[in-house]
N, C-alpha and C positions, 0 to 999 in steps of 0.2 A: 407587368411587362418585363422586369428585369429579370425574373422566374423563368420567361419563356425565353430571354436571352442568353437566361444561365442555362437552361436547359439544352437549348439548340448550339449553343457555339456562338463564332460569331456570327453578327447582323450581317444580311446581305448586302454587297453593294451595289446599288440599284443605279441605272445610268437612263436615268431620262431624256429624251429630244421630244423636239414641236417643229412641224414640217405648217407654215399658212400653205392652203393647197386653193385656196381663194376668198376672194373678200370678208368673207363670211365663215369662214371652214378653216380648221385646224386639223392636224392629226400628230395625236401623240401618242408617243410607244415608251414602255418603259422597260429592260429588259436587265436580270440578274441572273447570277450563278445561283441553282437549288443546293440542299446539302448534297446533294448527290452528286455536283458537280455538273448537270446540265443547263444547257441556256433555258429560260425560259422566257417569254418576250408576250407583252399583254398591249393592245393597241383602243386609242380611244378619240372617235371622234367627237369635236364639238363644235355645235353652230353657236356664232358670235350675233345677238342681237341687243341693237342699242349700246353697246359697250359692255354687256354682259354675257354669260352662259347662261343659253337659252334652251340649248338641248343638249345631253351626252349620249354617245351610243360605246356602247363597249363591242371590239373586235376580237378575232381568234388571229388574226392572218392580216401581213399589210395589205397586201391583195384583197380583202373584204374591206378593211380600213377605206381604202382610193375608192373602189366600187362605194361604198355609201355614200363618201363625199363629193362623189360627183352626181350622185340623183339631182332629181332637180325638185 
């Protein structure tokens, strides 16, 4: 790992949030600057069962994110 840090530069700085979007449901995004200097932003629902993570779904898009979270 230190290789791939020496190599790239620095490490990105990654900015995480968590939206509860209902009882059961999260939605978390985490979003950093690439070398390139674009945003890039990765979105991940999860259903909460029994006090655990029961399901993840990985998004492209907040807008897909809220769409899956609200299936029923």
């Amino acid at each position: 790992m230190q290789f791939q840090i020496q190599k790239r530069g620095r490490p990105p700085q990654v900015q995480p949030d968590f939206v509860q979007v209902g009882d059961d449901t999260i939605i978390g995004s985490t979003s950093w600057l690439d070398a390139d200097g674009r945003r890039q932003e990765r979105y991940q629902v999860l259903t909460i069962r029994d006090g655990m993570i029961a399901d993840v779904q990985g998004c492209t898009s907040r807008r897909q994110a809220e769409r899956f979270a609200r299936r029923p």
